[in-house]
C-alpha positions in Angstrom: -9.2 11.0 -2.2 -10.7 7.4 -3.3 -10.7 8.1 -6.5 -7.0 9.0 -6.2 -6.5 5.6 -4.0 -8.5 3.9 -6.7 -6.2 5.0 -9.5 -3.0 4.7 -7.6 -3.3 1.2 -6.8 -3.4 2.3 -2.7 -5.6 -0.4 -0.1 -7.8 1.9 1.8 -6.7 0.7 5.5 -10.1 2.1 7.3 -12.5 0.1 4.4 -10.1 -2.6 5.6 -10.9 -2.3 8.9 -14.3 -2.2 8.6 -14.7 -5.1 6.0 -12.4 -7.3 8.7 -13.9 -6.2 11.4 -17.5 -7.7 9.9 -15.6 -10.9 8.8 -14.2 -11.0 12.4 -17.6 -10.3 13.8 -19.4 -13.3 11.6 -16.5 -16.2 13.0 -17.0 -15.1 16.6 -20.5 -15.1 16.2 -20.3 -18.7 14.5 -18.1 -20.0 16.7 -20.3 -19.0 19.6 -23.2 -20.8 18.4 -20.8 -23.9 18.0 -19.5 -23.8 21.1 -23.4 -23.2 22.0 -24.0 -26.6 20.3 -21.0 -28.4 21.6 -22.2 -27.7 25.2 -25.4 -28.6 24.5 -24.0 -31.8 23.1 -22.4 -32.5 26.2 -25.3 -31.7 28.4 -27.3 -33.9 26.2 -25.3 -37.0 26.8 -24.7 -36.6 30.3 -28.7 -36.2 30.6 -29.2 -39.4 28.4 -27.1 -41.2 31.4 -28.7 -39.4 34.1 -32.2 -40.5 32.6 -30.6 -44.6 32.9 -29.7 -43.3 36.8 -33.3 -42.7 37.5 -34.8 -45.6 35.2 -32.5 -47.7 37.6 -33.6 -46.2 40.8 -37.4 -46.7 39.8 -36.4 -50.1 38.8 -35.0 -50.6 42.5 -37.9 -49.5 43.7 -39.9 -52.1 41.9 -38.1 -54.5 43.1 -40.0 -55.2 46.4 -43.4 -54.7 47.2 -45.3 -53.2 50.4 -43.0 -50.4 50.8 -44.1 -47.3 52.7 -43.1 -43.8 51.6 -41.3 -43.8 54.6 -39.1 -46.9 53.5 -38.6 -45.9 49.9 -36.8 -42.4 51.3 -34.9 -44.2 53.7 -33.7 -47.5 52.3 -33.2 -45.9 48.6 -33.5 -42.4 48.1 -31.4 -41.2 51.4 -28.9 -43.5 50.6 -28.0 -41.8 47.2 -25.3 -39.0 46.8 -27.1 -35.3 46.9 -25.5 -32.2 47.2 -26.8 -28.5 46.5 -26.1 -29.1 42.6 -27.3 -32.5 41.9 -30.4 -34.3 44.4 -33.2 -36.0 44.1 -37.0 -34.8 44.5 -40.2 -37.3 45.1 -43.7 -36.7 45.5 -47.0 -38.6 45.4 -50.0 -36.8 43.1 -49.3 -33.4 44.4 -47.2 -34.2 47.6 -43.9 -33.2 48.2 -42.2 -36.4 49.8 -38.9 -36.1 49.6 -36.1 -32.9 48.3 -32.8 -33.4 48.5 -32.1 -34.6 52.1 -33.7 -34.9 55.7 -33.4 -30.9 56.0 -35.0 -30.0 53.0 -37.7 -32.4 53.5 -39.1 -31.0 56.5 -39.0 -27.7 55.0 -41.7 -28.9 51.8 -43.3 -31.9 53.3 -47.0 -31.6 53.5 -46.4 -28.9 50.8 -47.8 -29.3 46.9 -45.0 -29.7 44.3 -46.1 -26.5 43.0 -44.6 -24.9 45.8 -40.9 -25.8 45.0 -41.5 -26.4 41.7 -42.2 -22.4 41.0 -40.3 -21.3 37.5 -42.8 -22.1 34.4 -40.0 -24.4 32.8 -39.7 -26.5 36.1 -43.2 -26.2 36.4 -43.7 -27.8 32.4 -41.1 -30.3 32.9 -43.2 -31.6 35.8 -46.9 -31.3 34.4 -45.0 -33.3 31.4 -43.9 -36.5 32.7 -44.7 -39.5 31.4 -46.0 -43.1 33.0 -42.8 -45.3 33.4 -40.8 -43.2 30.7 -37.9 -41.4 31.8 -37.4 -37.5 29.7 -35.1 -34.9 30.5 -35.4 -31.2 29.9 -33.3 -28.1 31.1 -35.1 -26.3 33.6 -34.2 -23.4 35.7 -34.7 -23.1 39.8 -33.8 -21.0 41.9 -31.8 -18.7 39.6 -29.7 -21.9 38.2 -30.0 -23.8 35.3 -30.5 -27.8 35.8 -30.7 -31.1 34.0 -33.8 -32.4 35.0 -34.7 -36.5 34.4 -37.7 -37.8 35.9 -40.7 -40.3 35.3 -44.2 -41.1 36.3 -44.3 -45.2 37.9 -47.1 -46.8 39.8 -46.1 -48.7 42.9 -49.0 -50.2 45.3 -51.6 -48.8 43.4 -50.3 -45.3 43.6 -48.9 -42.9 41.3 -45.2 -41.1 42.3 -43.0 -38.3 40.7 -38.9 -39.4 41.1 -36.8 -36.4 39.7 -32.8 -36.1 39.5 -31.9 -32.3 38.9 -28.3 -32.0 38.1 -26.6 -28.6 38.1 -25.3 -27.8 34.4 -22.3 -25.8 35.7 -21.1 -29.3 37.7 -21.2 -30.5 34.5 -19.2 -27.9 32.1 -17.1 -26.6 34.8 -15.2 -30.4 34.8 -11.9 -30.1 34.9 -11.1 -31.8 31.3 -13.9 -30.4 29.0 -13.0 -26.6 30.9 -9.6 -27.2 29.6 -10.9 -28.7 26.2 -12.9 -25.4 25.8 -10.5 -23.0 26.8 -8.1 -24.8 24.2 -10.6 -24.2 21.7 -11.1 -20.4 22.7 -7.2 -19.8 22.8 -7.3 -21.1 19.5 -9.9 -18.9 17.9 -9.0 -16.1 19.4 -5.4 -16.7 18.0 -6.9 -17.4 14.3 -9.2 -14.7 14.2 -6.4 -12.1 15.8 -4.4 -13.7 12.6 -7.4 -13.4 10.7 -8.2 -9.6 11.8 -4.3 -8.5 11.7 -2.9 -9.8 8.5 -4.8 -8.3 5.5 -4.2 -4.6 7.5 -0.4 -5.9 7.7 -0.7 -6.8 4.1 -2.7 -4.1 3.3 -0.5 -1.5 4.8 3.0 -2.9 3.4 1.4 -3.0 0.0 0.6 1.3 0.8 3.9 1.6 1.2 5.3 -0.3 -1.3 3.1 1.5 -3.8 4.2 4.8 -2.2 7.7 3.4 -2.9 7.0 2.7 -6.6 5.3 6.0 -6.9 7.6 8.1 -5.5 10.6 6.4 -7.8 8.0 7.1 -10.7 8.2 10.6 -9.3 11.6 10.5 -9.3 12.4 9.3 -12.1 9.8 11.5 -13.5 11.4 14.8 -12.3 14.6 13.6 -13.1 13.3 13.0 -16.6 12.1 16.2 -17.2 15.2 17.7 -15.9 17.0 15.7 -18.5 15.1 16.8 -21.0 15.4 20.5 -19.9 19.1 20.1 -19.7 19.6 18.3 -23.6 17.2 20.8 -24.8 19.6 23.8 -22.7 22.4 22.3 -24.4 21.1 21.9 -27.9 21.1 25.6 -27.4 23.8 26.3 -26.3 25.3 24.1 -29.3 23.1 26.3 -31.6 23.9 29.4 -30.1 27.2 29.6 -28.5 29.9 30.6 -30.7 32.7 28.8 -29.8 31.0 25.4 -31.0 29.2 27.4 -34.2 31.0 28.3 -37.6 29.1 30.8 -40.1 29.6 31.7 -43.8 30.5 34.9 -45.2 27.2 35.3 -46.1 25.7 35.3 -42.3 27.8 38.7 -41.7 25.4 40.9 -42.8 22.7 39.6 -40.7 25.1 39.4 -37.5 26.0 43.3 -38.8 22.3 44.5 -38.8 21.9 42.7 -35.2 24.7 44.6 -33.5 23.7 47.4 -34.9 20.8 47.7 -32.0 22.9 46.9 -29.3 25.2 49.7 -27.6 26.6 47.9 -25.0 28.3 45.0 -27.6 30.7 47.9 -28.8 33.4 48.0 -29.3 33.8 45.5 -31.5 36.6 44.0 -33.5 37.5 42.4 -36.7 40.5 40.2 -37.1 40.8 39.0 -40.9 43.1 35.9 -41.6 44.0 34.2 -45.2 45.3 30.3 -44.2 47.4 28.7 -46.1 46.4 25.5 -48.4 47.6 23.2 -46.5 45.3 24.0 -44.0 41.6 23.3 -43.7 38.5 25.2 -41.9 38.5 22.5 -39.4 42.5 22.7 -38.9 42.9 26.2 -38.6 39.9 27.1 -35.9 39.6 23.9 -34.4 43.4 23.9 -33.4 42.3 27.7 -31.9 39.1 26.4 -30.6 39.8 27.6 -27.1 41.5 30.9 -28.0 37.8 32.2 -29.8 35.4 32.9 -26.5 31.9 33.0 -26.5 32.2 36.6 -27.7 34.1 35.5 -30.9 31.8 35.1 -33.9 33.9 33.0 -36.5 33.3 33.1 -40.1 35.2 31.4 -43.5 35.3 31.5 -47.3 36.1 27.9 -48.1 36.5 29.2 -51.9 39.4 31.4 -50.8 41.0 30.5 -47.7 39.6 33.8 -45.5 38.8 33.7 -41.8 36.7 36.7 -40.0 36.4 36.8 -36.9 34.0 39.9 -35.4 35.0 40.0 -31.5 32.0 41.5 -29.5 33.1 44.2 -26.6 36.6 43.9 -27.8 39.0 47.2 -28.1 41.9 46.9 -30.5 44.7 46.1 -28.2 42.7 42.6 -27.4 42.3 41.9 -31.1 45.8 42.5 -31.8 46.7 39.6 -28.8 43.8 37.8 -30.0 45.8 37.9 -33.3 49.0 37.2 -32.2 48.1 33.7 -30.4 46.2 32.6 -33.2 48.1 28.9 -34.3 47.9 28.1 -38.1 49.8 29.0 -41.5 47.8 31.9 -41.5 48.3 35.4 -42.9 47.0 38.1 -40.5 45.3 40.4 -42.8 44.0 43.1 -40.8 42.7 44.7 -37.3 39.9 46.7 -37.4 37.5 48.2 -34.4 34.2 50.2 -34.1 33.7 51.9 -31.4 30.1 53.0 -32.2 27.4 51.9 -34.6 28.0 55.2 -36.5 31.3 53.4 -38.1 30.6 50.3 -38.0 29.8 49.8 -41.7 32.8 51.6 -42.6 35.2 49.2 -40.4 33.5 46.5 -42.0 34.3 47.8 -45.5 37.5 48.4 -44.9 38.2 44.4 -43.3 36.4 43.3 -46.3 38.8 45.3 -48.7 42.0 43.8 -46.8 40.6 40.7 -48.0 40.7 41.0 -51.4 36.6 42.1 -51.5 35.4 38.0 -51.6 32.5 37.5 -53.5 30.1 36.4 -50.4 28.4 33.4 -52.7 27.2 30.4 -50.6 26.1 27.6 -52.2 22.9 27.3 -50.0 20.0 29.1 -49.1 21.5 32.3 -46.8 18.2 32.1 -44.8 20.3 29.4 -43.0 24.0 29.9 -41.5 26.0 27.3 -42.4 28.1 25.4 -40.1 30.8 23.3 -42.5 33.2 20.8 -41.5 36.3 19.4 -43.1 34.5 17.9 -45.9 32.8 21.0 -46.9 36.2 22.7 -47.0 37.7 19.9 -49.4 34.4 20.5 -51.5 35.7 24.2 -51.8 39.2 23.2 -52.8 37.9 20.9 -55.3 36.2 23.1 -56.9 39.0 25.6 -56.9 41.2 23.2 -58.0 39.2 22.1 -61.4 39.1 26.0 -62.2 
């Protein structure tokens, strides 16, 4: 079957679907790790503002001196915004201070940071701050994922942890970059549809137009061939059927010897005419063209003017009607029948003796019966004429 497909020009639609279906599988994988990076992006610059949020809050901090805990939670810290997907966490060395708001405070204070602090990346990101410089890392708590900026500063002789952790969903799920990204996903889903649909469109209309063209080869193939049967049917019947073919005298005696074998072709007839000079072999059996059958075996002496014509299962009483339509200045020599093989040879004989006993001469091999047209006939008279 491929090899078949291969030679006939057809797509094969399956190898088509799998080849697309890779191609399609490589963009969406691509365009997820774009989109990957293009959230990531985002995330990256909202962190690089959050970490300017917290470098200003430590900064407020610094700005007066002989603060207690007490009075940095309450005159700074409570007063920023905090929700359940973006607060603020503080501690001293170890010491939970402050997480989120009032409630969440009493639930860690006295507690180490390790104990709300409990995923490894939460856990690094913590461990991993640096004195007075602000870093950010994405962290996950509590089965979310957060942005986390925070800093080590010294205030009073003391060292503190400050913290914002911001909710990455609060982030991507805004209203404009949802849309944006949705956009983008209509989009490639569209493309690579297009993508994944088109070459099996094109690869299937291109099937059928080949089927097309083949079958008209077909066609025109079988129509061809019956062409060919049918001129090579009629060549043939031109060769072989007697009313188009015209022998010389010297074909009867092969025609004679075929007959012979064949019982059911009897009786048969000869009608013997002598046409006049005016008239020509074309003339007299073309203008009687459709009067001879198929059964009527016409032969001529061009030399002397004679017409034969042996009529296969044909009594006497048709040859004499046969006779009597024929149209020509023509002399009706004689009507002769066999009824059998046995006489045959002596009806013959006695036809040729009503003609004068030709001398059956042909000019040509004999091997070949001669089929003569008007021009052969004024070679005849020609001749005839000079002697």
């Amino acid at each position: 079957m491929k090899n078949t497909k291969r030679k006939s020009g057809l797509i094969s639609i399956p190898l088509i679907l799998i080849v697309m279906l890779i191609v399609v599988t490589a963009f969406v994988a691509l365009t997820y790790f774009e989109m990957q990076r293009y959230e990531d992006g985002i995330l990256d610059v909202c962190a690089t503002q959050q970490d300017s949020y917290v470098q200003l809050v430590i900064d407020q901090i610094n700005l007066k001196e002989n603060r207690t805990d007490q009075e940095i939670i309450e005159s700074i810290l409570s007063t920023l915004d905090s929700s359940s997907n973006r607060y603020w966490t503080f501690s001293k060395d170890q010491t939970m201070l402050y997480v989120k708001d009032a409630l969440e405070t009493n639930r860690y204070q006295a507690l180490t940071a390790n104990s709300y602090y409990t995923t490894d990346s939460s856990m690094d990101f913590i461990s991993n701050l640096e004195l007075n410089k602000v870093k950010h890392e994405r962290i996950f708590l509590d089965n979310k994922e957060y942005i986390a900026s925070g800093a080590l500063f010294d205030y009073e002789g003391e060292q503190y942890r400050i913290c914002l952790l911001t909710n990455t969903t609060v982030l991507l799920d805004n209203n404009k970059f949802l849309g944006s990204k949705m956009e983008l996903i209509i989009i490639f889903v569209v493309v690579y549809s297009a993508v994944f649909v088109l070459p099996i469109i094109l690869a299937i209309v291109n099937n059928k137009n080949k089927k097309k063209v083949f079958s008209t080869e077909a066609d025109l193939k079988n129509a061809n061939d019956v062409i060919e049967v049918l001129n090579e049917r009629l060549v043939k019947d031109e060769i072989y059927d007697n009313r188009l073919n015209l022998f010389n005298f010297t074909a009867i005696d092969k025609f004679l010897e075929e007959y012979k074998k064949q019982v059911k072709a009897f009786p048969i007839s000869f009608i013997a005419f002598k046409y006049g000079q005016k008239e020509t072999v074309s003339n007299f059996f073309g203008a009687n063209c459709i009067l001879f059958g198929k059964r009527d075996i016409k032969f001529y002496d061009g030399k002397n003017h004679l017409a034969l014509i042996m009529s296969v299962k044909c009594d006497n009483e048709k040859a004499k009607e046969i006779a009597k339509k024929v149209k020509a200045d023509a002399e009706l020599l004689s009507v002769e029948t066999a009824r059998s093989r046995l006489d045959l040879k002596m009806i013959y004989d006695r036809t040729m003796r009503a003609m004068g006993n030709p001398e059956i001469v042909s000019p040509i091999s004999s091997d070949k019966p001669m089929r003569p047209d008007s021009r052969t006939e004024s070679r005849y008279r020609s001749k005839d004429d000079k002697s």
